[in-house]
C-alpha positions in Angstrom: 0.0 0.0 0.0 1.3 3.6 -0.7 1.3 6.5 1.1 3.3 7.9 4.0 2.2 6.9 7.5 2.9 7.6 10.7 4.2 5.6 13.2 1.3 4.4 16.0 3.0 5.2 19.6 3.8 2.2 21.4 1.5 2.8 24.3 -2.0 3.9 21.9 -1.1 0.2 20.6 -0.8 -1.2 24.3 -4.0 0.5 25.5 -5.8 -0.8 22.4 -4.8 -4.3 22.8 -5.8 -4.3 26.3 -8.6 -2.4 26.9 -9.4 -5.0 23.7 -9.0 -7.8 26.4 -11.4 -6.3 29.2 -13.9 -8.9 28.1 -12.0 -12.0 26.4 -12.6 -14.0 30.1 -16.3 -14.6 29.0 -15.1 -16.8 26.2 -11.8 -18.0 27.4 -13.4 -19.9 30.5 -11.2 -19.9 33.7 -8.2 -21.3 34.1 -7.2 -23.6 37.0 -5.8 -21.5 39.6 -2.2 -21.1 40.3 -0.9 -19.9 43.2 1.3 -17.3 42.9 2.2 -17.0 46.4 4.0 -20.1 46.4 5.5 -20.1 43.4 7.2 -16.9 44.3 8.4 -18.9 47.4 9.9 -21.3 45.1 11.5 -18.8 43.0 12.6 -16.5 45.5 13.6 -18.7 48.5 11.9 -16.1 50.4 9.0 -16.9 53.2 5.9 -14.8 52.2 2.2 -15.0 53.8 -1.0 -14.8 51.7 -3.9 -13.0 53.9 -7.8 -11.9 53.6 -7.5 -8.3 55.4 -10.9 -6.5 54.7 -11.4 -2.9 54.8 -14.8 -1.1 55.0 -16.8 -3.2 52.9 -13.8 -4.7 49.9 -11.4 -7.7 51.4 -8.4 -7.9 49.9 -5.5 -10.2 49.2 -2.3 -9.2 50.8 1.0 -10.7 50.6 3.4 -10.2 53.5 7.2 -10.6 54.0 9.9 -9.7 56.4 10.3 -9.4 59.7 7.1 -8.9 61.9 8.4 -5.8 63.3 10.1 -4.4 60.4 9.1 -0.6 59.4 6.2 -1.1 57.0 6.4 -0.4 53.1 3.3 -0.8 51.2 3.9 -1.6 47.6 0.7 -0.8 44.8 1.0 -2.7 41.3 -0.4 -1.3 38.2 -2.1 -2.4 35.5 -2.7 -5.0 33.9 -0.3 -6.6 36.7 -0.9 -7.6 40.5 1.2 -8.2 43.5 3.3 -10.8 41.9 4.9 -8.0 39.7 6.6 -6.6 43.0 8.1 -10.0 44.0 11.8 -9.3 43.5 12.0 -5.8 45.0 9.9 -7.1 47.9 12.7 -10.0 48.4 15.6 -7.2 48.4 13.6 -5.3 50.9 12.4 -7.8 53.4 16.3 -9.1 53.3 16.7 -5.5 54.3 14.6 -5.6 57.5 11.6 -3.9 56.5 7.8 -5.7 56.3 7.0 -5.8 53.3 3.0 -5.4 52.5 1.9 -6.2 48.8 -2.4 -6.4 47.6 -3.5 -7.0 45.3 -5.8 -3.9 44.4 -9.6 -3.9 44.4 -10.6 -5.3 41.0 -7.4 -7.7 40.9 -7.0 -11.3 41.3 -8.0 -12.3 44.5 -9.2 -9.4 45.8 -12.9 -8.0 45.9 -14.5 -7.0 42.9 -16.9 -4.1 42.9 -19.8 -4.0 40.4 -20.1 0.0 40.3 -17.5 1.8 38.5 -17.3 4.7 41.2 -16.2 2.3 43.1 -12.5 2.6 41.8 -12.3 6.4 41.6 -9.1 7.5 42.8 -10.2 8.9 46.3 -11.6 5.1 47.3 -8.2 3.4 45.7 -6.1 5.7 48.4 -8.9 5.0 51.2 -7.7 1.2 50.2 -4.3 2.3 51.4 -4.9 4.1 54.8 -7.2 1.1 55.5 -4.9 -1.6 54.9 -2.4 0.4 57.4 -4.7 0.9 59.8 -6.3 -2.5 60.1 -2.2 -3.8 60.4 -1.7 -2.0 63.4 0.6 1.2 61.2 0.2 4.9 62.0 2.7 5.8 59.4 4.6 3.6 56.7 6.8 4.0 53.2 4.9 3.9 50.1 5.7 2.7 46.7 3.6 2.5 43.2 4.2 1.6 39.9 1.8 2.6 36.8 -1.5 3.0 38.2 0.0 2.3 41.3 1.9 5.1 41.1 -1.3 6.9 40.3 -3.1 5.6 43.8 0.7 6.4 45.7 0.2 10.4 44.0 -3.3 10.4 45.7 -2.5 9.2 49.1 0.4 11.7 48.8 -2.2 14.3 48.3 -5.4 13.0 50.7 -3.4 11.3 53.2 0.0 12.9 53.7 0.0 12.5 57.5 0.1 8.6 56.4 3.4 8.3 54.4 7.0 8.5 55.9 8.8 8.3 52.2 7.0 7.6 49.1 8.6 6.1 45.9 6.6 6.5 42.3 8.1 4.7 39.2 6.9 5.3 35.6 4.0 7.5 36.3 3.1 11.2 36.3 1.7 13.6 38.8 -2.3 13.5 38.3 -1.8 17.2 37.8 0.9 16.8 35.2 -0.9 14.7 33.1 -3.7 16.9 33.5 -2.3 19.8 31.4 -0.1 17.2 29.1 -3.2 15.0 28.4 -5.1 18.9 27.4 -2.2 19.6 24.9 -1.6 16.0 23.3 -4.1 14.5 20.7 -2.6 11.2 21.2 -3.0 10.9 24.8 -6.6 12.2 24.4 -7.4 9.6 21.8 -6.3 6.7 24.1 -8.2 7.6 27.0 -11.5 8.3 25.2 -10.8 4.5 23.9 -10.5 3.1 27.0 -13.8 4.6 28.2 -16.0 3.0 25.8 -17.6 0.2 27.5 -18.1 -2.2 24.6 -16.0 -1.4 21.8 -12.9 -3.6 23.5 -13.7 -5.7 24.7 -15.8 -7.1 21.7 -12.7 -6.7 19.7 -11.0 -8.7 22.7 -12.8 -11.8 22.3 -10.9 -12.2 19.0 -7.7 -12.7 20.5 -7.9 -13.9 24.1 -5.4 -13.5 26.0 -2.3 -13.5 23.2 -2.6 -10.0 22.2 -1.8 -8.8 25.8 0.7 -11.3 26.1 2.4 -10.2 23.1 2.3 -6.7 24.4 4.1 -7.3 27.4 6.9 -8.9 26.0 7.3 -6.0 23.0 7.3 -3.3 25.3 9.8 -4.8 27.7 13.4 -5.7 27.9 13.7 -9.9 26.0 13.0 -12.3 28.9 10.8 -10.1 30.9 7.7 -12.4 30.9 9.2 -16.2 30.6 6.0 -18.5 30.5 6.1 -19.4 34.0 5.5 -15.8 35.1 3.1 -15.2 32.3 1.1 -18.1 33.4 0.5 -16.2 36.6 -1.0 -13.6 35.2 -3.2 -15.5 33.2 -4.5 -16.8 36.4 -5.0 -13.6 37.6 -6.6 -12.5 34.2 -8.8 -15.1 34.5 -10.5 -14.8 38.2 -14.3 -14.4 37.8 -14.7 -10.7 37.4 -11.4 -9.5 37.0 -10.7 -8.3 33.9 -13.7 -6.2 34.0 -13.3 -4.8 37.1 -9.7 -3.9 36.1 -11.2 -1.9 33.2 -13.4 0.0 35.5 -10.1 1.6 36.9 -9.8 3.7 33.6 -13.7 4.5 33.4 -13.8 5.8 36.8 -11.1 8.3 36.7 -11.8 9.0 33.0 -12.5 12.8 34.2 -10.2 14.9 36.8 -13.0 16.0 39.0 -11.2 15.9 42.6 -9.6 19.3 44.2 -6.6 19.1 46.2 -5.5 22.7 46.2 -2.4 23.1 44.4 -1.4 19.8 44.7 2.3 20.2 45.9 3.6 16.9 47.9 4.8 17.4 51.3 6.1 13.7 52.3 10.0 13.0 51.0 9.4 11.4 47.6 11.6 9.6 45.0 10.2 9.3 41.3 11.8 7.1 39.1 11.6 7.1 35.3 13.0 4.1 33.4 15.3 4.8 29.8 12.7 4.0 27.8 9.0 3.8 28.6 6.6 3.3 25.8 3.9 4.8 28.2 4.6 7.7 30.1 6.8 10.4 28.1 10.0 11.1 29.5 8.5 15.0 28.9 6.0 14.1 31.2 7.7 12.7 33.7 10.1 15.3 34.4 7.1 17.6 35.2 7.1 15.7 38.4 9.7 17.3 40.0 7.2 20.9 39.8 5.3 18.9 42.5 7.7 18.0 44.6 8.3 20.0 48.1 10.8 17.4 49.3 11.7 15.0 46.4 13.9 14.1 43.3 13.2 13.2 39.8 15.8 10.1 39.2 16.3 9.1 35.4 17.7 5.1 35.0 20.0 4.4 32.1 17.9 0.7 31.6 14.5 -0.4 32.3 11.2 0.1 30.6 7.8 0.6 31.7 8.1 -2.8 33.2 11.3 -2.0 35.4 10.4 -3.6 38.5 10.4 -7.0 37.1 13.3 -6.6 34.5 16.3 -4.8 37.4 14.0 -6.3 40.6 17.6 -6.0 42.4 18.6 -2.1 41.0 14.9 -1.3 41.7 14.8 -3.1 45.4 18.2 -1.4 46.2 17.8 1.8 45.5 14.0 1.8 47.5 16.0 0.1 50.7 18.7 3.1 50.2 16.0 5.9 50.2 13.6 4.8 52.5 16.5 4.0 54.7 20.0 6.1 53.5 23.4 4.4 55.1 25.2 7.4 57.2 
């Protein structure tokens, strides 16, 4: 075909393909279950616990690891991910002495499900946070969040900051940020209108199940990022009654910024960290962090993608102990 055309961004094609996926569970059929908690165990040599801890009226599945009475650190997965994608940094810091607290966010895998969408506006996501604290005994803890993660860490940054010792945000911009980018970019708008139709996706999921996510993962990240074992995990997880829906519901929820937090400055000590080359979060964008920052740094790696976390788990686990904790 002739023509000149230009290239389609890597992450319009990622939000396509899954958002496309939202409803392929309702012809795949479920999966056994795995569990990912042991496996993990296996691969890490590390002892974790799998708990039910509700809060208000969602229970949640929460991994924990390290010592009992180890300074807490929450860690927040994003999307399409769960708790498993923190395993390796979790090892490095419950080697380092801290508890380690990982859920698996309302919507995901084991955890709750709820039907309305308002459900997982941003404002509830953060309650999640304060919640799980509280009902572990914590007055105060470290935070960490990666993708939408990152998103729920901003917010309890800006509705909770009493809550949050240090906080650490990889590979996703300041709400306020990507407020005024998302206004100036036709590309970013054209995404996120996408992922709020409620139909539209997920009908062109059912074509290709699961494969089409799959293949996105491993395209967007660094070669052996996703070996089958670990991608078999998330298939489970894909696959729990309900969850790929209510994973969707994240995006339609917070499809309009419609919360005030004055001007939205963050007061708590906070690290962001921006991986060489993220297919979703412009490296434009994510240096307009540090205009948020009262107390904080913007740090640039030289490796990594999006998916940095679970390709340098060491780098990544290392550099959170050394922050949350910095050797005199």
């Amino acid at each position: 075909m002739g023509g000149n055309h230009e290239k389609i961004p890597a992450y319009i094609i990622f939000f396509v393909f899954v958002t496309a996926a939202l409803m392929a569970g309702q012809i795949s059929g479920n999966q056994p279950s795995r569990d990912s908690v042991a496996a993990a165990q296996k691969q890490l040599g590390l002892e974790l616990e799998g708990r039910i801890i509700t809060v208000g009226d969602v229970s949640s599945h929460v991994v924990l690891a390290g010592p009992a009475d180890g300074e807490p650190v929450i860690l927040l997965h994003g999307y399409p991910e769960f708790w498993y994608a923190w395993r390796g940094p979790m090892a490095v810091l419950a080697e380092a002495g801290f508890r380690v607290i990982v859920p698996d966010q309302r919507g995901y895998n084991l955890s709750d499900k709820p039907a309305n969408v308002d459900a997982y506006k941003l404002d509830r996501l953060a309650g999640d946070v304060v919640g799980l604290a509280d009902a572990l005994g914590y007055d105060k803890f470290f935070l960490a969040g990666h993708d939408f993660g990152g998103q729920v860490t901003w917010w309890t940054l800006l509705l909770h900051p009493e809550r949050v010792e240090k906080a650490i945000v990889i590979n996703k911009e300041h709400p306020y940020a990507n407020r005024e980018y998302v206004s100036s970019e036709n590309e970013i708008d054209w995404y996120m209108s996408f992922l709020q139709i409620p139909w539209l996706p997920g009908y062109v999921g059912r074509l290709g199940n699961w494969t089409l996510l799959e293949k996105t993962l491993r395209e967007t990240s660094l070669p052996e990022t996703f070996p089958d074992r670990d991608l078999d995990q998330f298939r489970s997880a894909w696959d729990k009654d309900g969850a790929i829906h209510a994973m969707g519901k994240w995006y339609r929820a917070n499809a309009k910024f419609d919360m005030d937090v004055g001007d939205a400055r963050i007061a708590p000590p906070t690290l962001v960290i921006i991986a060489a080359d993220d297919a979703f979060t412009p490296i434009d964008l994510a240096r307009r962090n540090v205009l948020f920052l009262e107390n904080g740094e913007v740090r640039e790696l030289d490796t990594g993608t999006h998916w940095v976390i679970q390709e340098e788990p060491l780098l990544i686990g290392r550099a959170m102990a050394d922050f949350f904790h910095p050797l005199n």
